[in-house]
Backbone as a ProteinNet text record, in pm:
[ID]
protein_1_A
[PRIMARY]
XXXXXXXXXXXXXXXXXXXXXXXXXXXXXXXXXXXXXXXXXXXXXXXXXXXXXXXXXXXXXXXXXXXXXXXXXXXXXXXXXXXXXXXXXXXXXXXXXXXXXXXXXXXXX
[TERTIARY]
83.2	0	88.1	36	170.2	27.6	90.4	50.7	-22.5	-140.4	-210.9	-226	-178.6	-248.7	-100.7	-108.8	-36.3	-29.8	-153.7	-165.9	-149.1	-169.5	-127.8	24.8	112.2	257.2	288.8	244.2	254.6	231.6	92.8	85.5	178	249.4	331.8	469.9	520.9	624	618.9	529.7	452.5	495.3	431.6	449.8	569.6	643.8	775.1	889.1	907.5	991.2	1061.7	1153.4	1198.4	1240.8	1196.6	1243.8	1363.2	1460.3	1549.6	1564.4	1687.5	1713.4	1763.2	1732.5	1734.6	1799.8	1914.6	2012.6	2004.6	1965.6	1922.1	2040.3	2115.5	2164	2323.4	2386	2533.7	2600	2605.4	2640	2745.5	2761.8	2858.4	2981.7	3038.8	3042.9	2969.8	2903.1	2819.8	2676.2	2570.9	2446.2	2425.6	2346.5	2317.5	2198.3	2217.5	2152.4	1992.5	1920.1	1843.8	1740.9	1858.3	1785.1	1682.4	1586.3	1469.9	1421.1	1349.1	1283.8	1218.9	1255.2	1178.4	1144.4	1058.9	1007.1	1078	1163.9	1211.6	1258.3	1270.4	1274.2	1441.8	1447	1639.5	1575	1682.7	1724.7	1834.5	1873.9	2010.1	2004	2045.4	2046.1	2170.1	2134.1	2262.9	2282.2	2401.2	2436	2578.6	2523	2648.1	2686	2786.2	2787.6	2881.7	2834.2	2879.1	2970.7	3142.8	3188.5	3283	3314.1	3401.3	3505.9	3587.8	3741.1	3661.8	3604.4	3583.5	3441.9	3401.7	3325.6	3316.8	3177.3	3163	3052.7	3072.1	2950.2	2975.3	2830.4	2808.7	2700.5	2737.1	2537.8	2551.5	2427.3	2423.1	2297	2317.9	2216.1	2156.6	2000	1927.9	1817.2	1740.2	1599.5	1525.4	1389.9	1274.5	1175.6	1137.3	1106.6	989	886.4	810.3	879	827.8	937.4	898	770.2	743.5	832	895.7	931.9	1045.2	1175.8	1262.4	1326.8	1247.5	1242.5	1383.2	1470.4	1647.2	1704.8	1678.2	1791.5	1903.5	1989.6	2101.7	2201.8	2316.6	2453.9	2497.5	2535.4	2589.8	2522	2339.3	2278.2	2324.2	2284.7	2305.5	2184.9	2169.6	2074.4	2109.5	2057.3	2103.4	2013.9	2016.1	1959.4	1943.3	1885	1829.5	1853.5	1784.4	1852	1988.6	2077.7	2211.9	2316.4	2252.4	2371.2	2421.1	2448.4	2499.6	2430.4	2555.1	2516.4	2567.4	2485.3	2460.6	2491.6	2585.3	2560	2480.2	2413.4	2355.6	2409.3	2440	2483.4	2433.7	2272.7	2188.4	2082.2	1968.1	1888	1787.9	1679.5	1613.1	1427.1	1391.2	1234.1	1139.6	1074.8	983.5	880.1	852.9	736.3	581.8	626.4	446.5	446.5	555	537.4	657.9	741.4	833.4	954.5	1048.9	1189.2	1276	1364.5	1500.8	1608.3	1654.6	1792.6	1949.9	1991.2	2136.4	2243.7	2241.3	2351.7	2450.8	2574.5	2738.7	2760.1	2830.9	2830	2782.7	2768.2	2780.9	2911.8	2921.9	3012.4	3076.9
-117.2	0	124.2	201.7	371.4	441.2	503	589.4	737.3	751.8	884.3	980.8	974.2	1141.9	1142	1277.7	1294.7	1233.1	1240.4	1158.4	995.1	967.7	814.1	791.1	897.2	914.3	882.9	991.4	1045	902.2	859.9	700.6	584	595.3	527.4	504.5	625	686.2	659.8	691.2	678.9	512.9	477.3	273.6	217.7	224.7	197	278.6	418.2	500.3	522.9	610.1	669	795.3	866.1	1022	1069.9	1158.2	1208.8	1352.3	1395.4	1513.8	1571.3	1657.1	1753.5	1826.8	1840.1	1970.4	2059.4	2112.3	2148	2220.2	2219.5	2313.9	2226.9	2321	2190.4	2262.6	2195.1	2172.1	2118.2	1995.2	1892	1923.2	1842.6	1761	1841.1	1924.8	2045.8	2006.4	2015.9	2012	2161	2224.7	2354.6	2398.1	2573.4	2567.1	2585.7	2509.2	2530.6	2346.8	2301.4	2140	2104.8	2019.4	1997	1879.8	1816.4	1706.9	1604.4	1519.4	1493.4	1319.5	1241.3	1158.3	1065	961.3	883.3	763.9	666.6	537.6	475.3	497.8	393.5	274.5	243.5	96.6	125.8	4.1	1.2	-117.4	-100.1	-177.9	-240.3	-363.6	-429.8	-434.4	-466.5	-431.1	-523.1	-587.3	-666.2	-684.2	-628.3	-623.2	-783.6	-870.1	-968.7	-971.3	-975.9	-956.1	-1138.3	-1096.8	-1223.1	-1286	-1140.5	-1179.4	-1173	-1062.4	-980.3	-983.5	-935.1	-868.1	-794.5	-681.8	-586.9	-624.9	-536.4	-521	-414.9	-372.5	-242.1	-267.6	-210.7	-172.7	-26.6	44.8	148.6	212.5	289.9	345.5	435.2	407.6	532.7	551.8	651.2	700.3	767.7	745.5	798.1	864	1006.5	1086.4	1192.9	1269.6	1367.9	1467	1490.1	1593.8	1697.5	1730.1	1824.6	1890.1	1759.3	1776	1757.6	1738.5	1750.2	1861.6	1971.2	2137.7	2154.5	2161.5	2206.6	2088.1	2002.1	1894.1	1927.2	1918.9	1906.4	1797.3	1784	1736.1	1816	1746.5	1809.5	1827.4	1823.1	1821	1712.6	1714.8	1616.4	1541.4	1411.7	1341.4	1302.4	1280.7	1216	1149.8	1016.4	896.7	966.5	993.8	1007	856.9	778.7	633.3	604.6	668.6	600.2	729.4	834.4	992.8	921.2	886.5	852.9	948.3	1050.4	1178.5	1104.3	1145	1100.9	1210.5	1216.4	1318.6	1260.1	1358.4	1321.9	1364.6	1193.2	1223.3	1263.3	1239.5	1252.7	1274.3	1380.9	1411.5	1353.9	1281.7	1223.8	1273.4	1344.9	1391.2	1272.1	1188.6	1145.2	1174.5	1319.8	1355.4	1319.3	1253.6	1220.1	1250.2	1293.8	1364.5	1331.3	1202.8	1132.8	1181.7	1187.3	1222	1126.9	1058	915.1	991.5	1010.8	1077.8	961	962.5	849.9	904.3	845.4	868.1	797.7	914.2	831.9	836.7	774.6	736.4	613.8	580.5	727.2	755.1	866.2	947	937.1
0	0	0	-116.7	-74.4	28.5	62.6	151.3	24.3	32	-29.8	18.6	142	230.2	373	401	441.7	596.5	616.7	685.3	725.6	592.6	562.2	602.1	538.8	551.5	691.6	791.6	928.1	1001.1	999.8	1076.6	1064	896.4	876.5	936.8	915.5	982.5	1151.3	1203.5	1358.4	1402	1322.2	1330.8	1313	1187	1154.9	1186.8	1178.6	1244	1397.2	1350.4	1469.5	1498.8	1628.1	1610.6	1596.7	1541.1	1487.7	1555.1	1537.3	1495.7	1371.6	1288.5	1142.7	1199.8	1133.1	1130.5	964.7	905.7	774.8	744.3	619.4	550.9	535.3	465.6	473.6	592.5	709.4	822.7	894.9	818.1	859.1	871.2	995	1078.2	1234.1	1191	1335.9	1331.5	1400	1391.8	1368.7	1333.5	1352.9	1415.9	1446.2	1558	1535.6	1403.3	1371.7	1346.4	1450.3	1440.1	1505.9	1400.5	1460.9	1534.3	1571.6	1593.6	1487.4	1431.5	1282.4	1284.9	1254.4	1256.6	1099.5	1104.9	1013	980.8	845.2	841.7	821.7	878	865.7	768.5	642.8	619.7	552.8	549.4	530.1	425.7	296.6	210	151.2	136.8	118.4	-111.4	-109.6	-282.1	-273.4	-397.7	-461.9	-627	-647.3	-795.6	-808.2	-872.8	-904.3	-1020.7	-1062.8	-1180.3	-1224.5	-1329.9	-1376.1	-1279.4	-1219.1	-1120.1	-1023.2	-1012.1	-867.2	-808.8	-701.7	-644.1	-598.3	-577.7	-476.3	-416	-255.3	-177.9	-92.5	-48.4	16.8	99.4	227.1	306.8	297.4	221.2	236	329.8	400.5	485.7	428	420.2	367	475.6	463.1	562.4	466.3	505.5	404.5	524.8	479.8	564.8	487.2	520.2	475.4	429.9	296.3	212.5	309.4	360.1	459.2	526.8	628.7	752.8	724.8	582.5	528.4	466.1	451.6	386.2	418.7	349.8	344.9	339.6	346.1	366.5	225.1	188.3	131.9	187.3	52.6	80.4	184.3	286.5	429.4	512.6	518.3	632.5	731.9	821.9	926.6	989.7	1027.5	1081.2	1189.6	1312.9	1449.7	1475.9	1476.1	1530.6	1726.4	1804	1928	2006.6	1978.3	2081.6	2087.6	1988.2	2007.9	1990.2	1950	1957.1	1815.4	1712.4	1568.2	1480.3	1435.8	1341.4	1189.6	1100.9	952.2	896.6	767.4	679.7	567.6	498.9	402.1	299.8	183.1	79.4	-43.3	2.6	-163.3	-104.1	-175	-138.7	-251.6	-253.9	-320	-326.4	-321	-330.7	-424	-423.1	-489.8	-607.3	-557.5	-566.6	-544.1	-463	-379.7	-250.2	-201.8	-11.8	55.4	-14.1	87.1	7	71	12.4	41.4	-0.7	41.4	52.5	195.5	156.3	180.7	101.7	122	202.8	346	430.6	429	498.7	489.1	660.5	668.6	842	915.3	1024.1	1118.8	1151.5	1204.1	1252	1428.6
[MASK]
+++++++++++++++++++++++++++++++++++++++++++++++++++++++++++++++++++++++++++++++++++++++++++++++++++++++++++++

């Protein structure tokens, strides 16, 4: 099911999420003093490029959050996980266009 209403988003987020702190703007390695409280989805995805010699693999950490409640994020904002103090920069800012934004974090820090 996607979520249609913003509300749909919000309960979602509510159920599967966790609260955060938003530091907005390129920031990093500082929070700034304009960080908020923000509601968001950690996963962390795993990637393997399979080749002839070689291999790769990666877990990359991403979070999916209300473009709403995302307003500034950029390369260099900062994310802080709250249960564990682990600050995120964000490497990619991703908007959807239906409400949710994916941003790709490097860290933690």
């Amino acid at each position: 099911m996607i979520p249609e209403t913003d509300d749909d988003r919000l309960n979602l987020i509510l159920d599967f999420g966790e609260e955060c702190t938003f530091s907005p703007g390129n920031v990093w390695p500082n929070r700034s003093s304009g960080a908020a409280p923000v509601w968001i989805i950690f996963d962390a995805e795993y990637l393997e490029i399979v080749g002839e010699r070689q291999s790769v693999n990666s877990t990359n950490t991403f979070c999916a959050g209300r473009t709403k409640d995302l307003a500034g994020a950029v390369r260099g904002s900062v994310i802080n996980r709250l249960w564990n103090g682990q600050d995120f920069k964000i490497a990619n800012v991703e908007p959807d266009g239906t409400g949710w934004t994916i941003l790709e974090l490097e860290g933690p820090r």
